[in-house]
N, C-alpha and C positions, 0 to 999 in steps of 0.2 A: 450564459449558463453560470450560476454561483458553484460555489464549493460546496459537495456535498454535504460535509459538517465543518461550516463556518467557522477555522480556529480559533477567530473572536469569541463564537459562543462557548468553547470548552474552555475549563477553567485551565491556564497555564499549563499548571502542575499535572495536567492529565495529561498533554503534549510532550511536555517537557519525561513523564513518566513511560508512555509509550517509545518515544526515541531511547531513552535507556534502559526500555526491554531488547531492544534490536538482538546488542551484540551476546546475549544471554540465548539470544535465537540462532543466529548467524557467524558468531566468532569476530573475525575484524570486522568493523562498521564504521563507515565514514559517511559522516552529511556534507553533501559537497554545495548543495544551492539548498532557500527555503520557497515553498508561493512559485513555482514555475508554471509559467503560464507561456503559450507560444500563439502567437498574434493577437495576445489578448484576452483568451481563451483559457482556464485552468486547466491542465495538466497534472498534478502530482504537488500536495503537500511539499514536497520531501524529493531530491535528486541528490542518493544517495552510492555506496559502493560498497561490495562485501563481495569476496571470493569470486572475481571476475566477471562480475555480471554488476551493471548498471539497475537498480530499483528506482523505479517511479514510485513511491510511498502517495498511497489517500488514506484516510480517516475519511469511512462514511458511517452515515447510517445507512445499515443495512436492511432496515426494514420497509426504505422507501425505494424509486425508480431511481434514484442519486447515484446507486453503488454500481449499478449495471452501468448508469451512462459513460460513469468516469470510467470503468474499467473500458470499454468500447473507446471512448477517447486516447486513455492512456494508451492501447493496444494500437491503435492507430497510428496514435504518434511515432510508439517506439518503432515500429516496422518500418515509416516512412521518412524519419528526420535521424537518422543512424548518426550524417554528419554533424549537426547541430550537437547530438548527444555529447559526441564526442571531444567538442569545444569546449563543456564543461567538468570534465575531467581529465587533467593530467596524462599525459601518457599512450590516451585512447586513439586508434583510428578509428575512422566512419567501419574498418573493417573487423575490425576488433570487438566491436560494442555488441555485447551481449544483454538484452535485457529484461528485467521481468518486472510486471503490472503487478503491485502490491498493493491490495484493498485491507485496509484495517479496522472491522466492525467494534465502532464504542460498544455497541449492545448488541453484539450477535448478528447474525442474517435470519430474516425471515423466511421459512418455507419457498415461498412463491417466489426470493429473491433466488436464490438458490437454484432453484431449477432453468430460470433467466439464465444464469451466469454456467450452468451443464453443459450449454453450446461453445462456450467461450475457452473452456477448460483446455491445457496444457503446459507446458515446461516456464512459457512466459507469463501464466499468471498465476498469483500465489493470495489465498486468501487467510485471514487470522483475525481471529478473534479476542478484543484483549479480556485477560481476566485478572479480577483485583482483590487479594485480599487486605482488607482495613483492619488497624486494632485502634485504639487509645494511643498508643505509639507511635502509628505511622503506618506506611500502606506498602505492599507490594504488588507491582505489574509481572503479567509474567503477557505474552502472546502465545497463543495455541492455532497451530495451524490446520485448516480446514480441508478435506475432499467432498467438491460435487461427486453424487452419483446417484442415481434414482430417486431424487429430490430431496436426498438428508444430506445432512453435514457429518461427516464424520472423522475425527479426530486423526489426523495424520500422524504414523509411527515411524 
């Protein structure tokens, strides 16, 4: 299974821009691994830390079967390798390790994905969508975080 969206494919500066929306989202933010992959297998862009809880970070595209897989993967992972987690941040036990599945849509989720991802919904997965505004200047990221519910997305407050 490849990475949903290939960080080779996105230009840098989209990566690099998304990661420094985090803490505009979330307050402290820490990247602690990049590419975590466990036997092989991708797991999460991104093995990061904010406010006691471990994030598996993806960037998918949301409009293909990619966002559901990894999120089922990621979710898997994180419920069944706690100790492993734990190895990669400082401080953590296997008991300690709080985690949540972070899907990061470059271009939105579509419909269809969304309803997929209705069954999946709870405290450990978090979906967000980035949005950008460009001038002549220069660009701003910001993330907007998503709720499933009777197949729309709508805007988390």
């Amino acid at each position: 299974m490849t990475s949903p969206v290939d960080p080779l494919e996105l230009e840098p500066q989209t990566l690099e821009r998304i990661e420094l929306a985090f803490p505009d989202l979330v307050g402290n933010f820490e990247v602690h691994e990049r590419d975590l992959r466990f036997d092989g297998r991708p797991v999460a862009d991104w093995l990061a830390y904010s406010q006691g809880r471990v994030l598996l970070i993806s960037v998918v595209d949301g409009r293909g079967d990619e966002g559901v897989l990894r999120a089922l993967d990621g979710l898997a992972f994180a419920r069944s390798q706690a100790e492993m987690l734990s190895l990669s941040i400082p401080g953590l036990t296997p008991d300690s390790v709080r985690t949540r599945v972070v899907l990061v849509a470059v271009d939105g989720f579509s419909s269809l994905q969304l309803e997929r991802l209705e069954g999946l919904r709870g405290d450990d997965l978090w979906l967000l969508r980035k949005r950008e505004l460009r001038t002549k200047r220069g660009s701003h990221t910001r993330l907007e975080p998503l709720e499933v519910g009777d197949g729309r997305a709508r805007r988390r407050t």
